[in-house]
C-alpha positions in Angstrom: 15.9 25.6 -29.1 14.4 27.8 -26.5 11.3 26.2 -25.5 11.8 23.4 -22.9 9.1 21.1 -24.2 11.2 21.2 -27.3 14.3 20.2 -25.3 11.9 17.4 -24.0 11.1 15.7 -27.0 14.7 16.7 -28.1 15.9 14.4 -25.5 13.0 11.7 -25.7 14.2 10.9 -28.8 17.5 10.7 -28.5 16.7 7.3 -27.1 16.3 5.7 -30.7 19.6 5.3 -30.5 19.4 2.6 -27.7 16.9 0.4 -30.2 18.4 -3.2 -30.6 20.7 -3.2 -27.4 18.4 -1.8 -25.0 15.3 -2.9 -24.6 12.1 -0.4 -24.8 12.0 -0.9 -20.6 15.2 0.2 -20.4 15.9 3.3 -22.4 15.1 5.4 -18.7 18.3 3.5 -17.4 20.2 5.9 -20.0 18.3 8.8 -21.0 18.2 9.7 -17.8 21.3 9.6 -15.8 22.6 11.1 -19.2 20.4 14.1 -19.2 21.3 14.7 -15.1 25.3 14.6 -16.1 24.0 16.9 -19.0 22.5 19.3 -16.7 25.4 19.2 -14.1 27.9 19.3 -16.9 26.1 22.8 -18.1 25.4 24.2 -15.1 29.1 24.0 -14.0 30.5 25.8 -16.8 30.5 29.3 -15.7 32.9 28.3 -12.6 35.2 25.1 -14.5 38.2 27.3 -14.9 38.2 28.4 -11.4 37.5 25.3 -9.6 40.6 23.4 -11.6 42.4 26.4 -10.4 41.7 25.8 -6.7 41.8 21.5 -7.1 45.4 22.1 -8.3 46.0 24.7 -5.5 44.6 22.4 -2.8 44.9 18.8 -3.9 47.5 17.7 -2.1 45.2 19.1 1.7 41.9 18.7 0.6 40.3 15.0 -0.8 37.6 15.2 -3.7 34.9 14.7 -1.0 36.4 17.8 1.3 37.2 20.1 -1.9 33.8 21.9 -0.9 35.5 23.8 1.6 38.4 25.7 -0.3 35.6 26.1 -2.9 33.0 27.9 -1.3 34.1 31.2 -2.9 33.3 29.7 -6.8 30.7 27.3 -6.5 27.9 30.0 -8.3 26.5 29.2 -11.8 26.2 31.6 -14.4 22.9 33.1 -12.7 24.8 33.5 -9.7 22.9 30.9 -7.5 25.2 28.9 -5.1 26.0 25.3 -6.1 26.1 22.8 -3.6 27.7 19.8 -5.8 31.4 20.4 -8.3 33.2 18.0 -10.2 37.1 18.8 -10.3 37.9 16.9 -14.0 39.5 18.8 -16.8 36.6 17.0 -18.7 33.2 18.5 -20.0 30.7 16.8 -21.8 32.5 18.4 -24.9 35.6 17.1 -24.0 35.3 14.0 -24.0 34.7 14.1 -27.8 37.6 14.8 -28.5 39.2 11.7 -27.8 36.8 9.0 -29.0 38.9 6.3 -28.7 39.6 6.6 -24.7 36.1 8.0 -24.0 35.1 5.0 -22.3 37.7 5.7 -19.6 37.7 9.4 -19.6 33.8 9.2 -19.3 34.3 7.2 -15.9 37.1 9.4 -14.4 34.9 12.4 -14.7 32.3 10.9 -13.2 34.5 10.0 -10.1 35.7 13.5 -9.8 32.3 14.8 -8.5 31.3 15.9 -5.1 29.8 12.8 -2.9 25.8 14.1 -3.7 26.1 13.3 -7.0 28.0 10.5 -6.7 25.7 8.9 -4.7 22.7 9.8 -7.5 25.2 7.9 -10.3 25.8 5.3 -8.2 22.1 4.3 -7.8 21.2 4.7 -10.8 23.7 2.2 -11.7 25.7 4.7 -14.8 28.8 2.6 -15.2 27.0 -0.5 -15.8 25.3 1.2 -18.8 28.5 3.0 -20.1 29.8 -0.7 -20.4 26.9 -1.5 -22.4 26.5 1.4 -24.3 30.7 1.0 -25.3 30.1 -2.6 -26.2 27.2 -1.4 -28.4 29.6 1.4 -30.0 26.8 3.7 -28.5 28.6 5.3 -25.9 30.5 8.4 -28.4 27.1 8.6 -30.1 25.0 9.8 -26.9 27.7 11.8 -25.5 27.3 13.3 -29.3 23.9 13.7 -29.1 24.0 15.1 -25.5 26.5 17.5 -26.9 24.5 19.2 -29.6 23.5 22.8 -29.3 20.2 22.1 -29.4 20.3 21.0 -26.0 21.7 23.9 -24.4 21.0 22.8 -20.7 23.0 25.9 -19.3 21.0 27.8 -16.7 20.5 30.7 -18.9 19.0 28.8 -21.3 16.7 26.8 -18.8 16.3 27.6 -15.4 16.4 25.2 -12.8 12.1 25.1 -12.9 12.8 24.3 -16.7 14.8 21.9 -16.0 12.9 20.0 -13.2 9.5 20.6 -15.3 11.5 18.3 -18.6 13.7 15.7 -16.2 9.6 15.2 -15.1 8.8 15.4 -18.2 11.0 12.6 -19.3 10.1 10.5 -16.3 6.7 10.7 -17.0 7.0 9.4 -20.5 8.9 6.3 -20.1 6.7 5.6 -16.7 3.8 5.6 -19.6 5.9 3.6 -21.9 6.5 0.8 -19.0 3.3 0.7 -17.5 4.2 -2.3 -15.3 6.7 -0.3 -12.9 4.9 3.2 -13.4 2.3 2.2 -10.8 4.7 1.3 -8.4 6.8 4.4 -8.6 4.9 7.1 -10.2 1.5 8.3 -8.9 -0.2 10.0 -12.1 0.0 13.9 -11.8 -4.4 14.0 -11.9 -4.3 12.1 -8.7 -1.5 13.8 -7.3 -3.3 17.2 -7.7 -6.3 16.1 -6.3 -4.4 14.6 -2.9 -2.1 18.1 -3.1 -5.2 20.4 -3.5 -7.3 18.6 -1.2 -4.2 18.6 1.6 -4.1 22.3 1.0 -7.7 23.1 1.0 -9.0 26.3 3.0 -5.1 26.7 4.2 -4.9 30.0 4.8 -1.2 29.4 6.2 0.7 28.8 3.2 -0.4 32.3 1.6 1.3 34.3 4.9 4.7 36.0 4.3 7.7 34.5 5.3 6.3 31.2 6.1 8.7 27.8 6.7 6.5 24.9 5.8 8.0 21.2 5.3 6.7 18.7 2.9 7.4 14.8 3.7 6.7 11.8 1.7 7.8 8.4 3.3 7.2 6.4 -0.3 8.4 9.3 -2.5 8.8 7.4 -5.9 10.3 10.0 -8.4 9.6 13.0 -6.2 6.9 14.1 -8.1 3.7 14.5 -4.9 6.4 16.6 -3.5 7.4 19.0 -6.4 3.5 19.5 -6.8 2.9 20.4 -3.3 5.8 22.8 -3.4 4.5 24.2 -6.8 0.8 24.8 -4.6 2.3 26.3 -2.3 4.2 29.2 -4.7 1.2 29.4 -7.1 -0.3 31.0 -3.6 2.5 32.6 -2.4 5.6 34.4 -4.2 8.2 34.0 -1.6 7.9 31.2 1.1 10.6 28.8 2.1 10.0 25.4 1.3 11.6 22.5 2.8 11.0 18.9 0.6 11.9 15.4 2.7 11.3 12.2 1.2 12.9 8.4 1.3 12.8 5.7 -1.4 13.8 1.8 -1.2 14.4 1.6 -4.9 18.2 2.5 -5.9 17.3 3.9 -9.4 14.3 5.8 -8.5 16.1 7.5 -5.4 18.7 8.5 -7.8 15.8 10.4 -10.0 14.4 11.8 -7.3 17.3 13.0 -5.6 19.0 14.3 -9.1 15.6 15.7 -9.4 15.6 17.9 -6.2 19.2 18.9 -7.0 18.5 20.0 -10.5 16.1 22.3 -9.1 18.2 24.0 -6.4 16.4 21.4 -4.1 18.0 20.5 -1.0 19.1 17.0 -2.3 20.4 15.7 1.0 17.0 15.5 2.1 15.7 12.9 0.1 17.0 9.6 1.7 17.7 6.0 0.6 17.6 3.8 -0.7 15.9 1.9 1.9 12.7 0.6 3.8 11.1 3.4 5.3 8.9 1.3 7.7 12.2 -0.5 8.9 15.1 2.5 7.9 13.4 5.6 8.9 16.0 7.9 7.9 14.3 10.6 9.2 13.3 9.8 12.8 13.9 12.5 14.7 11.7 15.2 11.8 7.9 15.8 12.3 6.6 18.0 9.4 3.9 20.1 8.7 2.2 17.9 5.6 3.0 14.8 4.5 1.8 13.3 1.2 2.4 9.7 0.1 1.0 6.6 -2.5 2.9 3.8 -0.4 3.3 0.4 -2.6 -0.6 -1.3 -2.4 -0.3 -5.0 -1.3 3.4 -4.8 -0.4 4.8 -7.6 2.0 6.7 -6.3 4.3 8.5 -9.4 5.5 11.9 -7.7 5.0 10.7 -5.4 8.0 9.1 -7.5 10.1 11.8 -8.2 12.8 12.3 -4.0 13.3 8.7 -3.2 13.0 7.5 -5.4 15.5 9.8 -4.6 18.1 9.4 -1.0 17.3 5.5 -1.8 18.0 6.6 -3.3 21.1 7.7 0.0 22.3 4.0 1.4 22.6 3.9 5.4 22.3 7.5 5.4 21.9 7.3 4.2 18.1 6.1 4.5 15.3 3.4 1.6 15.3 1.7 2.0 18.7 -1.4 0.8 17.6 0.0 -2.5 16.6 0.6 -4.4 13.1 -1.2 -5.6 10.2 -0.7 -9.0 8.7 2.4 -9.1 6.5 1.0 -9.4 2.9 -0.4 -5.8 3.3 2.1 -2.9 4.5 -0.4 0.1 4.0 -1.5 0.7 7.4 1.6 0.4 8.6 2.8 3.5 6.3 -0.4 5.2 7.5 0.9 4.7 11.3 3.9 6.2 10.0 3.0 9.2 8.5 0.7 9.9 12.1 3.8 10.0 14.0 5.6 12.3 11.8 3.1 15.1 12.3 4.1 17.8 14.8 3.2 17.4 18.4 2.1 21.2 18.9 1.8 22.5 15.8 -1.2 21.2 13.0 -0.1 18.9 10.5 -2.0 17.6 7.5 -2.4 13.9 5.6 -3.2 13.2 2.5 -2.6 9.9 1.5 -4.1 6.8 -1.4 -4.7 3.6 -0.6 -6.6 0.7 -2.4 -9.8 -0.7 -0.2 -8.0 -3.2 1.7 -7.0 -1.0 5.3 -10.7 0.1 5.3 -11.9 -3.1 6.4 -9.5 -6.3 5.8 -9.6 -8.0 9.5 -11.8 -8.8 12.6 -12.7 -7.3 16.0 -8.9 -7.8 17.6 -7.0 -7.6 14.2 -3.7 -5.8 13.9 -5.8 -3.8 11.1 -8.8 -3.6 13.1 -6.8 -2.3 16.3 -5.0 0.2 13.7 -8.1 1.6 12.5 -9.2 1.8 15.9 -6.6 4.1 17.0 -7.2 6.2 14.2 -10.3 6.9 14.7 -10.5 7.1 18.6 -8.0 9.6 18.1 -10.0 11.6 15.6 -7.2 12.4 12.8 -9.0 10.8 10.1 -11.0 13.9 8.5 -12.3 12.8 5.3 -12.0 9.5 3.3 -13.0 9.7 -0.7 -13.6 7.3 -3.1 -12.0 7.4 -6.4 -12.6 6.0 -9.8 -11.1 2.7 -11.1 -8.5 3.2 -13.8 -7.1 5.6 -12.9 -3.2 3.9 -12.7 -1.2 2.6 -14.5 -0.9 -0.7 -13.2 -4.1 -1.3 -11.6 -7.8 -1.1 -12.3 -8.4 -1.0 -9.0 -10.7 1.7 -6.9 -8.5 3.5 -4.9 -9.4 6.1 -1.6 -7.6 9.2 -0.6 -7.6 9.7 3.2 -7.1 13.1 4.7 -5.8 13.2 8.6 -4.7 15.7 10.5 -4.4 16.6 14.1 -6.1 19.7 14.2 -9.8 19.4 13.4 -12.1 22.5 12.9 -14.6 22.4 15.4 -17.4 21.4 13.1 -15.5 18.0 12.3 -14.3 17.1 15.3 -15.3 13.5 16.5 -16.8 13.6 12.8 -15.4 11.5 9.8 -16.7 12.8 5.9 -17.0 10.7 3.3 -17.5 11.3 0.0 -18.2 8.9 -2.9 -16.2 11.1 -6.2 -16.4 7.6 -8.3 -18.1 9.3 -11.4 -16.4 12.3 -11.2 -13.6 11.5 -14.2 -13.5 11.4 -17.7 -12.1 8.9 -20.1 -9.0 9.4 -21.8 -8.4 8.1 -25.7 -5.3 6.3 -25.6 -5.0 3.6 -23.0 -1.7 4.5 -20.8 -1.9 1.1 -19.4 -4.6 0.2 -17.2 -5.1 3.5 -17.1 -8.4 4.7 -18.7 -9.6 7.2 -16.9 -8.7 11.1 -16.0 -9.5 13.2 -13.6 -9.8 17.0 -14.9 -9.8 20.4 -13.0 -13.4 20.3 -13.1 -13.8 17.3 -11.5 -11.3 18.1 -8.9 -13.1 21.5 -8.3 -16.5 18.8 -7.7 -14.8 16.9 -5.3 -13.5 20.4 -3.1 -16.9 21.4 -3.3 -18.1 18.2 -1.8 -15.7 18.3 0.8 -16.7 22.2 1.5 -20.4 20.7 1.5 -20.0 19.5 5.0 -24.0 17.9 5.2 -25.0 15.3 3.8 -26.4 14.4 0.0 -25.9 11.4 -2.3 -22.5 11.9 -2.5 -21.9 12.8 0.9 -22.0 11.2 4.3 -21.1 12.1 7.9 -19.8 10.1 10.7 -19.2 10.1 14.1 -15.9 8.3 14.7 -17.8 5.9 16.7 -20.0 5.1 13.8 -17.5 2.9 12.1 -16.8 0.9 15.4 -18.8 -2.8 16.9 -18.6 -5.0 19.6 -17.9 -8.5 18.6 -19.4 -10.9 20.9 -19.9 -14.5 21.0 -23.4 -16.3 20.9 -23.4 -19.4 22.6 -26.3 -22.2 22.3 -26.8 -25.1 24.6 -25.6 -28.2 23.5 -28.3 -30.6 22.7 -27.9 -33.9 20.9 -28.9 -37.5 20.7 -26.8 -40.0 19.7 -26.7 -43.0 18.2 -24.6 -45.7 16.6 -25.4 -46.2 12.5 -23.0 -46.8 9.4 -24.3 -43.3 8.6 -22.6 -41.5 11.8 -20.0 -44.1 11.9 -18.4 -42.8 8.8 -18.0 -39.3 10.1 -15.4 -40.7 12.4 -12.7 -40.2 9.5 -13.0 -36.7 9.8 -11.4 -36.9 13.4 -8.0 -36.2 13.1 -6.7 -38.8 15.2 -8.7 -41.3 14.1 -7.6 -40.4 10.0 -3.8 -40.2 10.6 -4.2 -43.7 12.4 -4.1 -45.4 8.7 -1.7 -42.8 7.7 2.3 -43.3 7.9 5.7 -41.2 7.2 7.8 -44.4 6.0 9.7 -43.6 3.3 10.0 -47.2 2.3 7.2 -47.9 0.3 6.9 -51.7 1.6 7.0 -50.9 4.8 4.8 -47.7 4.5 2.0 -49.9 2.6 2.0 -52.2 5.5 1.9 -49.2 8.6 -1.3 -48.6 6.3 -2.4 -51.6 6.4 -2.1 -52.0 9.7 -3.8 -48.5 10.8 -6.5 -49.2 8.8 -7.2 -52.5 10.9 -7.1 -50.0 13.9 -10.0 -48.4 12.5 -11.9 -51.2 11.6 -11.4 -52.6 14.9 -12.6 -49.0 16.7 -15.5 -49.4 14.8 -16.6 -52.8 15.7 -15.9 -52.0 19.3 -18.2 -49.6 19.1 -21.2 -51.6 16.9 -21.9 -53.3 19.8 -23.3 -50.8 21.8 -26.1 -51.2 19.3 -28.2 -48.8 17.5 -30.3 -47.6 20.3 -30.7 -43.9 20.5 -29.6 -41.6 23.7 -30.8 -38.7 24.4 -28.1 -38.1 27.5 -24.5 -37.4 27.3 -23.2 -39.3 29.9 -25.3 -42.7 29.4 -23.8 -42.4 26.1 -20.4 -41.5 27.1 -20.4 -44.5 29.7 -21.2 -46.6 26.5 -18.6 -45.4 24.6 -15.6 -45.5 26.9 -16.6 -48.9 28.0 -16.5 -50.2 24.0 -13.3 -48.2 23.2 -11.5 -48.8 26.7 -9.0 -51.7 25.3 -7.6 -49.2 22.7 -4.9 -47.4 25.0 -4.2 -44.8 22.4 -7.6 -43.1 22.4 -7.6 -40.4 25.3 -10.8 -38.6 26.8 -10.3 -35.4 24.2 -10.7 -38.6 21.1 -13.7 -39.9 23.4 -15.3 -36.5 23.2 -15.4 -36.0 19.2 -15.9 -39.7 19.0 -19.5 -38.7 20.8 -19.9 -35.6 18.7 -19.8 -37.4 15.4 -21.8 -40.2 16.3 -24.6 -37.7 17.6 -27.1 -35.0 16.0 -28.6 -31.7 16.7 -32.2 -32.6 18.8 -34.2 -30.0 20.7 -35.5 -32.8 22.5 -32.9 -34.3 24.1 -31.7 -33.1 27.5 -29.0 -30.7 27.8 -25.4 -31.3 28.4 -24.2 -29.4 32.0 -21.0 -29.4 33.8 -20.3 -30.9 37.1 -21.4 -27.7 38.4 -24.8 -27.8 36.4 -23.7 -24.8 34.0 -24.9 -25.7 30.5 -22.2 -26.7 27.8 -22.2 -24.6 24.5 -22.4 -26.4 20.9 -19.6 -25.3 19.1 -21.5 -26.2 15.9 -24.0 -23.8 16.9 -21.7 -20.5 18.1 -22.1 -17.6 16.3 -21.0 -14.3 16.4 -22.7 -10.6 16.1 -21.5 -7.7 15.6 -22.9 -5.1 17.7 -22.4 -1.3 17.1 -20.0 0.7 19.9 -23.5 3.2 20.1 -25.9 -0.2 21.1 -25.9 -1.7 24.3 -24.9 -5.3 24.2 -27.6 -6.8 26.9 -30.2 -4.6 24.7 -29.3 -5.7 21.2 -29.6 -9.5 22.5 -32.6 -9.0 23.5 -33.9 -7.3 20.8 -32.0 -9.4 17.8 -31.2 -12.9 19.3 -33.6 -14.1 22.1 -37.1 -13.7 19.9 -35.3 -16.3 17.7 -33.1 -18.4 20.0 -34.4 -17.9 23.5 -31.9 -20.6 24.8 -28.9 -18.8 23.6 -26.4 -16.7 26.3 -23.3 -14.4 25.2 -20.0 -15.7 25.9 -18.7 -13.1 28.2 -15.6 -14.0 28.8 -13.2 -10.9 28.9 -11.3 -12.4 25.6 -14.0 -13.7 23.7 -15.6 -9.7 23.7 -13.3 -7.2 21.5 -14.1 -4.2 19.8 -13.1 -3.5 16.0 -13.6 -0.8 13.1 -14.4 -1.3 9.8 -15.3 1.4 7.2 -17.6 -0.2 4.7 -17.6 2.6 2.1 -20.0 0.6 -0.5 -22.4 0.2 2.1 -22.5 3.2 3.1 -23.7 4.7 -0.6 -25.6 1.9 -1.6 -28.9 2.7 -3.5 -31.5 -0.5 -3.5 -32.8 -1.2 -6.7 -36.3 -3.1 -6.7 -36.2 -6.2 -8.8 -38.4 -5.9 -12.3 -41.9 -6.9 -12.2 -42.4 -10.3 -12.4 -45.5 -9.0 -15.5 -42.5 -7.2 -17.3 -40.3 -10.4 -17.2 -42.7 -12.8 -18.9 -43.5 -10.2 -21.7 -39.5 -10.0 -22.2 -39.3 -13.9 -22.3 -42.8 -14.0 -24.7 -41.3 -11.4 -26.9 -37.8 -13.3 -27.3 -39.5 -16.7 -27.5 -41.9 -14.8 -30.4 -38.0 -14.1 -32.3 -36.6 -17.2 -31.9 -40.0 -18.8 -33.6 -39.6 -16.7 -36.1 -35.7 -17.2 -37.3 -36.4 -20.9 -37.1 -39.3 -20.8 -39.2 -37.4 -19.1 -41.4 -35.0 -21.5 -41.7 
């Protein structure tokens, strides 16, 4: 079996032997660590009888974990490419056949003869708690059968390591399909991941020079799959660069496929870190890289990471999250903070990175996420912002943007923000995978570069300045002007007060004795309001005749304080343009709470202008609040608004003849009843 879509499907279906003690969900847990051990098994082969050699020489100086060093000389495969993991068992995967009834044992003592790297992947993907399983099942000599055939030749001459990363992605691309539910969270599908690659990549000259270093980081790296694409860009342009992958992962099995992933593939595996938080581990915190690529988790709370993030914000320009924090249901800015400061200080460094809608415009003028935004856009690395298609993942329906940012503008798009509406550009697929429905094809992907080469506006396209997207939020104030009065009517609203409400309320746990706290609250109330009745029903028009009136008629209750006095007032009053207004001691006119409202001004309007212009004609009485905390600025990028197309409604002529021509029908099937 040469081809190594054959060994794919060879392998896929090995997992029919799991039916009935694994679930469907769970076949990956197996297949997979199986077909790494495979792959290392084969590949260290060629230098087996020389490395036992050496162990026995050296066992008693060198530790499993050190036997690197008195290895160096062997450690090549059969294609002569150095090895950077060993295993120093007298087993192979053949072996261990041979003694069926111990292979349970045997199995594990080979896997604790291998060098720390690999290890670590076994560990994390948990391999000894399925060899338990797959022994109970009387599964475990099976697989290692199966595994063994010759059909699976795994060797490097038989598949090189590109093969063999192209079928281990393979694999983890079917059973992501088969378990839709955790595919979205840990595999991006490879349509979307070409798009964000080709669009990170797009009119880089740099990556076709000779000789080039370039580093590729993603800070939510799943399965590893945004970076193998990137890297596979990059030599589809140029035969002989070096490449450099980083990543980190919080989820123990799927670090373990991502880093047995990289290793398979001649990878440097030590770069790929985890399994932990990135936004609270950063495991990586002293690399900047030249593009960075990520799908962080949508929606993610990030209460885990709240204590290290926030005093990490606290820090200012010496972390990470300078610009500040978004609430903790929602974790995506946060990664996009990230990802800024891991670009190089003197050097350009490029972004591409999906997000659902939420970090566009979730939160007000003096949010965390309005402050973030903010900061990303007064520091101009925000270059273009595209809208996606729904279904398009796994897991979600969702619409979902793909944000490119980088710190090196051409001089055209400096100070400049592109976006570009790509939502029809997709075609739909046959099969559900999922929520998945739709599929972006090369054609559509070769739209959208257009688009983003188009740098003028169209239908499709529109262009910013980074000021654009930002408003002052300021404060309208109107005078507060009421009568008041004492009726049942306004004398019920007193039970919305608080204070007044929790007075016939009561904690007891007895249930006698709480009854009877009630009781006696309510009495409270009654009395309040009877005090009150006999200021009678005449109506004021001034605050402090009536506030005299009132503090005299409640003055016996000790427990009511001026602040109860006040609302007491409010809810017994009624908006009335012509009753006086209410002033301070100083004369300065009180504002009506009820009546504050808020505008949003944009940064390019002048604030005294715009009131004069939108709010006087309407409310000539009404003042901005200029108190330095009451004005902030925020951002918001309303992508809908921005491409919406008003419709007119029908004509009202073509209406009635719709409604005359169904009314005509339904005459007609009852008649004919």
């Amino acid at each position: 079996m040469g081809n190594f879509q054959e060994k794919s499907t060879f392998i896929w279906n090995i997992a029919d032997l799991l039916r009935g003690t694994f679930k469907r969900n769970e076949y990956q847990k197996v297949i997979l660590p199986f077909t790494v051990l495979k792959r290392f098994d084969s590949v260290l082969t060629y230098s087996k009888k020389d490395v036992l050699k050496i162990y026995e020489e050296n066992k008693d100086d060198f530790s499993i974990t050190e036997m690197e060093i008195p290895l160096q000389e062997v450690l090549y495969d059969e294609e002569g490419n150095k090895l950077n993991f060993y295993n120093v068992s007298k087993y192979t995967f053949e072996s261990l056949l041979e003694d069926p009834d111990n292979i349970e044992e045997n199995l594990n003592l080979y896997i604790d003869s291998f060098s720390t790297n690999v290890i670590d992947i076994l560990e994390n993907f948990k391999i000894k708690d399925q060899i338990i399983r797959l022994a109970e099942g009387n599964l475990l000599y099976l697989l290692m059968k199966k595994f063994s055939e010759e059909k699976i030749d795994l060797s490097p001459k038989a598949v090189s390591n590109h093969e063999m990363g192209t079928i281990f992605e393979e694999l983890i691309r079917k059973f992501s399909e088969t378990s839709n539910e955790e595919a979205g969270e840990h595999f991006t599908p490879r349509d979307v991941v070409k798009l964000m690659s080709e669009l990170m990549f797009i009119n880089d000259e740099s990556i076709e020079e000779k000789g080039i270093i370039k580093t590729i980081y993603d800070p939510a790296c799943g399965t590893g799959g945004m970076l193998t694409f990137c890297e596979e860009h990059i030599l589809s342009k140029n035969s002989n660069p070096r490449i450099v992958l980083y990543g980190q992962e919080i989820n123990p099995e799927i670090y373990a496929i991502c880093k047995a992933d990289m290793l398979i593939k001649g990878n440097a595996a030590d770069n790929i870190k985890g399994p932990s938080s990135t936004l609270s581990d950063d495991k990586l915190s002293d690399k900047h890289f030249d593009y960075i690529i990520s799908n962080p988790p949508y929606g993610r709370d990030w209460e885990l990471d709240e204590k290290i993030v926030k005093a990490e914000a606290e820090l200012g320009e010496e972390g990470r999250f300078e610009a500040g924090t978004p609430r903790k249901n929602d974790g995506q800015l946060l990664f996009l903070e990230h990802m800024i400061s891991k670009m190089k200080e003197n050097e350009k460094s490029r972004i591409a990175v999906i997000t659902n809608g939420s970090p566009l415009f979730t939160g007000d003028a003096g949010s965390g996420e309005s402050d973030i935004r903010k900061w990303i856009l007064e520091n101009d690395y925000l270059e273009t912002l595209i809208a996606l298609p729904g279904e398009l993942f796994f897991n979600t329906g969702i619409k979902t943007y793909i944000w490119i940012m980088t710190n090196e503008k051409p001089e055209e798009r400096r100070n400049k923000v592109q976006l570009i509406d790509a939502t029809e550009e997709y075609d739909k697929i046959r099969k559900s995978l999922g929520k998945k429905r739709n599929i972006i094809t090369d054609k559509h992907i070769e739209k959208i570069k257009q688009y983003y080469n188009t740098f003028e506006e169209t239908d499709k396209i529109k262009i910013f300045d980074t000021t654009d997207f930002g408003y002052t939020k300021v404060i309208i104030e109107r005078p507060l002007q009421r009568n008041y009065q004492v009726t049942e009517e306004r004398l019920d609203n007193l039970y919305s007060i608080s204070a007044f409400k929790k007075l016939s309320e009561s904690k007891n746990k007895n249930p006698e004795e709480k009854l009877a706290e009630e009781e006696q609250g309510k009495q409270k109330q009654q009395e309040i309001i009877k005090s009150l009745k006999t200021i009678g029903d005449n109506k004021f028009t001034n605050w402090n005749e009536f506030e005299s009136e009132v503090t005299n008629a409640v003055e016996k209750f000790d427990f009511i304080k001026p602040a109860m006095i006040k609302q007491i007032i409010l809810k017994l009053s009624e908006l009335d343009e012509t009753a006086e207004i209410v002033t301070d001691k100083k004369g300065k006119q009180k504002a009506d709470s009820e009546l504050r409202d808020t505008e949003k001004i944009p940064l390019k309007k002048d604030i005294d202008e715009y009131f004069q212009e939108e709010v006087t004609p309407y409310y000539p009485e009404a003042w901005i609040n200029k108190k330095e905390d009451k004005i902030k600025v925020g951002y918001e990028i309303n992508f809908t608004q921005y491409f919406y197309t008003y419709t007119p409604p029908r004509q009202l002529e073509e209406i009635e003849k719709d409604i005359e021509q169904i009314t005509q029908e339904i005459r007609e099937l009852i008649g004919e009843m």
